[in-house]
N, C-alpha and C positions, 0 to 999 in steps of 0.2 A: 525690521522690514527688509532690511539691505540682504540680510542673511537667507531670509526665505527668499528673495529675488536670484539671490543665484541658487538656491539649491533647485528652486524652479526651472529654472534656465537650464539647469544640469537634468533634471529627469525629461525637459521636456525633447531635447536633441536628440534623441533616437524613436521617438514614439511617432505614432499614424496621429494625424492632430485635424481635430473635422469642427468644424464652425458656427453647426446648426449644433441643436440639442436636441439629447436621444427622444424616440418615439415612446408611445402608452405602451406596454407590454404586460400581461397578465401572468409571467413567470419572468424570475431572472433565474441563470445560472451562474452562481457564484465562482470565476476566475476563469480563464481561458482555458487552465492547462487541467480543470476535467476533462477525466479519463472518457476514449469513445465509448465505454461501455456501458456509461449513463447514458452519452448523447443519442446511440444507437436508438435507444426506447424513448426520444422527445423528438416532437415534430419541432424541427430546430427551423422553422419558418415563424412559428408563434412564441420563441424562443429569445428573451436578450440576453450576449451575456456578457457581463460584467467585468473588465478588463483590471482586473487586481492587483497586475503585477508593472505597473504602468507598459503597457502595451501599446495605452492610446489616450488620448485625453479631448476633452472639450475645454476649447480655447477660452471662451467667453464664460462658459461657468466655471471652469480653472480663477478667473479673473475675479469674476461676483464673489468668489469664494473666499479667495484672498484677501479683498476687502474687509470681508463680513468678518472673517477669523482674527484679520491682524498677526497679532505675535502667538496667538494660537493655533494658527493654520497646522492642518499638517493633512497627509493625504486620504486619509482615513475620513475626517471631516468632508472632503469632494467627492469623496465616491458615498459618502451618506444624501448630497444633496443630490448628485446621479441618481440613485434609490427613490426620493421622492418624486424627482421628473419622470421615472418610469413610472412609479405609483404601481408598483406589484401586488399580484394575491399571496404569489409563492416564492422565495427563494430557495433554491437548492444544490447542491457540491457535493462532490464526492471526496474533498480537503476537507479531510473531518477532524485534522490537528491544527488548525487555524480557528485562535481566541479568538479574533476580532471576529469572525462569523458568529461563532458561538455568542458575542455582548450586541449581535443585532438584536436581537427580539426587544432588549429594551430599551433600543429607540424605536423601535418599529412595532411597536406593539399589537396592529392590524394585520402585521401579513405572517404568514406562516413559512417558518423555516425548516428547512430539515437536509439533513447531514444522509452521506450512506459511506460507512468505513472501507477506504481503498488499500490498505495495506496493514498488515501487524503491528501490533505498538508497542514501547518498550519504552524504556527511561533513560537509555543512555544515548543523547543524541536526538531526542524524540519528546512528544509534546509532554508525557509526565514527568521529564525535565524540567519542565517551563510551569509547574503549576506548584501551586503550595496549598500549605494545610488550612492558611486562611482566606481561600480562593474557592473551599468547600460553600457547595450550594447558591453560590456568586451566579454563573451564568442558564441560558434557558434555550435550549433547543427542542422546538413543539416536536418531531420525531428523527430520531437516532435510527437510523439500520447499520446494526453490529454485526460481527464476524460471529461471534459467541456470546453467551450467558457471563461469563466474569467478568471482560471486557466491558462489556454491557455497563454491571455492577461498578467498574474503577469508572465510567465516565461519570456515571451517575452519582460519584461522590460528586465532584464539581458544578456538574450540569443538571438540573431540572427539566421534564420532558419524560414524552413518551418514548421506552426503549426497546426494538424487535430486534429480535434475533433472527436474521435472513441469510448470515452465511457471505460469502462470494457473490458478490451481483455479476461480475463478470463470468466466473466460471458457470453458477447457478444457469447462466443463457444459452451455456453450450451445451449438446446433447452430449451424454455418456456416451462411450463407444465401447461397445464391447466383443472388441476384434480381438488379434495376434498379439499374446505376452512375452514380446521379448526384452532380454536384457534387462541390465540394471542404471538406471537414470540420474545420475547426480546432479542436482541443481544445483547452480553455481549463484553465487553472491557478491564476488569478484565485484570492482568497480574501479576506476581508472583510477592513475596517479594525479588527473586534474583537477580531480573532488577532492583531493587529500593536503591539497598546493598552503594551507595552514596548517595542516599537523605533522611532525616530526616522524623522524622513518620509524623511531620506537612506536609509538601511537601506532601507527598502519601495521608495523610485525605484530604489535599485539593484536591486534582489531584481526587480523587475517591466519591469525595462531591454529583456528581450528582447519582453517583450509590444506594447511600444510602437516596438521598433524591425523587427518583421515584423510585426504586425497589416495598418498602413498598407502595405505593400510587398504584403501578402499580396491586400486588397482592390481596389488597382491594377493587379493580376496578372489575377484574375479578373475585373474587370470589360473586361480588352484584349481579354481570351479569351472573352469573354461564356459565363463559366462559375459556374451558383450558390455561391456562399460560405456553408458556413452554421457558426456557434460553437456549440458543445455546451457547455454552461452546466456547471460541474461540479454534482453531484448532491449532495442532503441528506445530514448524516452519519448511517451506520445508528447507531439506537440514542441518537441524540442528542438533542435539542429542533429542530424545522424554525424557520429563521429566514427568514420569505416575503419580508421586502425587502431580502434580501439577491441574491435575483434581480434587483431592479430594478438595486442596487449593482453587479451582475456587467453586466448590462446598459450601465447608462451609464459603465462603464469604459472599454469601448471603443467607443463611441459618442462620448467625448471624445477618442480615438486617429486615428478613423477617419471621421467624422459620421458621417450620414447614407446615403451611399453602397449601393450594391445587395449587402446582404448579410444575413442571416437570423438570431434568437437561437433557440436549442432551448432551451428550460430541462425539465430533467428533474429528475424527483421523487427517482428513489433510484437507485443502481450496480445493475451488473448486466443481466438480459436488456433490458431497453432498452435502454440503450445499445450494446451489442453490434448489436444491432438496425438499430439506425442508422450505425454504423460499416461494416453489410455492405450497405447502401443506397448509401453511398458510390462515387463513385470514387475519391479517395484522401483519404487523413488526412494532416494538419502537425500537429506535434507540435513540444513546445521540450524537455522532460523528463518528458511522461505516462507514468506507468505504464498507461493504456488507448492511446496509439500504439506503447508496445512490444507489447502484445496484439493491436493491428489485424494488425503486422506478422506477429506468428505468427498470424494470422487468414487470412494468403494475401492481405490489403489490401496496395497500394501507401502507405509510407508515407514521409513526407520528415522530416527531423532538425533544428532548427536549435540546437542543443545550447548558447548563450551564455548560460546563466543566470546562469555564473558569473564573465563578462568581467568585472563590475563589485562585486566583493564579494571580499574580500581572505583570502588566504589560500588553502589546498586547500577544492575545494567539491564533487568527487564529480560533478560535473555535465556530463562531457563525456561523449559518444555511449557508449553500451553498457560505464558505470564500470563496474569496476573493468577492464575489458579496455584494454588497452592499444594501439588501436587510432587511426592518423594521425586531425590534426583536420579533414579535409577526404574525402569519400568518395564513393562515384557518387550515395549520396540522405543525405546527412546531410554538416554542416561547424559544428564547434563556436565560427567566427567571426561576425563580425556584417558580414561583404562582402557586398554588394548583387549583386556578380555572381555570388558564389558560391548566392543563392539565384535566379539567375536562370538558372543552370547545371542546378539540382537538379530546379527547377520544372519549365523546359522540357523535360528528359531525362524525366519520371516522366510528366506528362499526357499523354504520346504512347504511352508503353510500354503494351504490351496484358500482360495478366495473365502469359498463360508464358512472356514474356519476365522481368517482375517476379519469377516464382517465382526463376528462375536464377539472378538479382541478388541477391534477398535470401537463399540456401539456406546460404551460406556462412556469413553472422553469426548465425545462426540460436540456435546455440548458446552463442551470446556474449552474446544480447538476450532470447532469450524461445521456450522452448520449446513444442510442442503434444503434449497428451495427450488425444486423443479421450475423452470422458466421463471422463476421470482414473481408468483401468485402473488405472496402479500405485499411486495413492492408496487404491484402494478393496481392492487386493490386500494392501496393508501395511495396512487397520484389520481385514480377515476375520482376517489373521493374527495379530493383536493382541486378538480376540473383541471390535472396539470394533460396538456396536449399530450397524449403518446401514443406510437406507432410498437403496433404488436408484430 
């Protein structure tokens, strides 16, 4: 008891700490730090949501709880009895690699859960790291909105539940734009040195291997072609603290890769209709593993693949063209090697192709990488059906 007293003490010192207990709510949203791009489509007045990451606590049922648990407490337990004081119909997150969501249904057997995937998944570093072979068909999520059909299929080893393929709920929201093709767009992946503050410099050169080995190819390319290069900076985390030099950090990354050379930084403020924005500005997108170049791709953008993230990091890494599909490492616009002609094969073939030739090319993997749901019909059909509050 002495031990949970201070670990108590310890989570509870930075947190908002309120004295009543929560109100009835007929939806929770599961963690704070969903993305705007769910919240945008819920009337977030009839909305609770559920502070996951100790952000905030109730004092008194903190306390009840304590008791009740003893040397079983742990936090997970207090936010299941949060759960019953709201007494929800629906829970829902777009943290769609979070188990413990996943093992609600079966305490919660009455309310309905559902997931919507925010980002690409992989194995190295990512939730099918964290699951095993004897964890098959263990958990239950009543509905899954996936990026794609396989993905779909790898959850659905573990998880039970209904599974749609809806594609990008974020991008799905934005209209297509089909303005001015200029240039060539590289999306950057880049990420500070203060996410990395556990892993060794080896770890990071390898982890960062493909940046450094098609940046420079990439800016040699487009400067033959006398075609704009421009890097789309990754964007602030919603919901997080903005960290401003960390732009510069992204900036002279590859400026140490590449110098000087004719080519352009975008730094953008936050995900979402910007960048989209810019992405249909484009004439095509390279990508190494963005989950926004599988999105250009279902965008109707030309987009190139160079998928080696994981040449140099040991073990299974999830990281090759359209995981979990089992598709050859070499392909008409994507090759999961690090051959200089195989991106000189990709490049050439894609800068020349006019759009509906492109569409034909890409129609086929369609469903294996990233699908399109205009304004996400069926998302909004499965919350009217669920009575979840949303604003169109």
């Amino acid at each position: 008891m002495r031990k949970d007293l201070k670990y108590i003490f310890k989570i509870i010192k930075n947190m908002k700490i309120f004295f009543r207990g929560p109100k009835k709510f007929d939806v929770i949203l599961y963690d704070r730090n969903t993305g705007g791009g769910l919240r945008k489509y819920l009337d977030n007045d009839k909305i609770y949501i559920l502070d996951t990451r100790k952000e905030s606590i109730y004092i008194f049922k903190l306390i009840k709880t304590l008791f009740k648990y003893r040397l079983k407490w742990n936090f997970q337990k207090y936010l299941y009895d949060v759960i019953e004081s709201i007494n929800p119909k629906v829970i829902l997150t777009n943290v769609d690699n979070d188990k413990k969501f996943w093992s609600l249904k079966k305490k919660f057997k009455q309310i309905n859960t559902v997931f919507i995937q925010n980002g690409f998944r992989s194995i190295y570093n990512d939730i099918f790291s964290k699951v095993a072979t004897n964890e098959e068909g263990k958990y239950f999520v009543d509905k899954m909105f996936v990026f794609n059909d396989e993905v779909g299929k790898e959850y659905s080893k573990y998880i039970k539940g209904e599974i749609i393929s809806l594609g990008s709920l974020n991008s799905n929201k934005v209209k297509i734009k089909n303005n001015e093709n200029k240039g060539i767009l590289f999306i950057s992946e880049w990420g500070p040195k203060r996410n990395w503050v556990n892993k060794s410099e080896e770890s990071l050169n390898n982890f960062f291997y493909p940046e450094r080995y098609l940046f420079s190819l990439l800016v040699n390319f487009a400067n033959s072609k006398k075609i704009d290069l421009n890097v789309l900076g990754r964007p602030d985390r919603v919901n997080q603290k903005s960290f401003p030099h960390d732009k510069e950090e992204e900036y002279n990354f590859f400026l140490d890769i590449a110098g000087n050379k004719d080519w352009n930084y975008i730094s953008t403020s936050k995900s979402g209709e910007e960048s989209y924005n810019i992405i249909d500005k484009s004439n095509m997108v390279v990508s190494i593993s963005s989950t926004l170049g599988y999105e250009a791709m279902a965008r109707g953008k030309k987009a190139a693949f160079f998928s080696c993230r994981g040449l140099k990091i040991k073990g299974p890494t999830g990281y090759t063209f359209a995981w979990p599909s089992e598709l050859p490492d070499n392909g008409p616009f994507w090759t999961n090697l690090d051959n200089p002609l195989d991106f000189e094969r990709i490049m050439n073939f894609l800068i020349l192709l006019k759009k509906e030739e492109w569409l034909k090319v890409a129609e086929p993997y369609l469903s294996k990488c990233m699908k399109y749901d205009e304004n996400n019909s069926k998302f909004i059909n499965v919350m009217k059906n669920l009575n979840v509050p949303i604003k169109i």
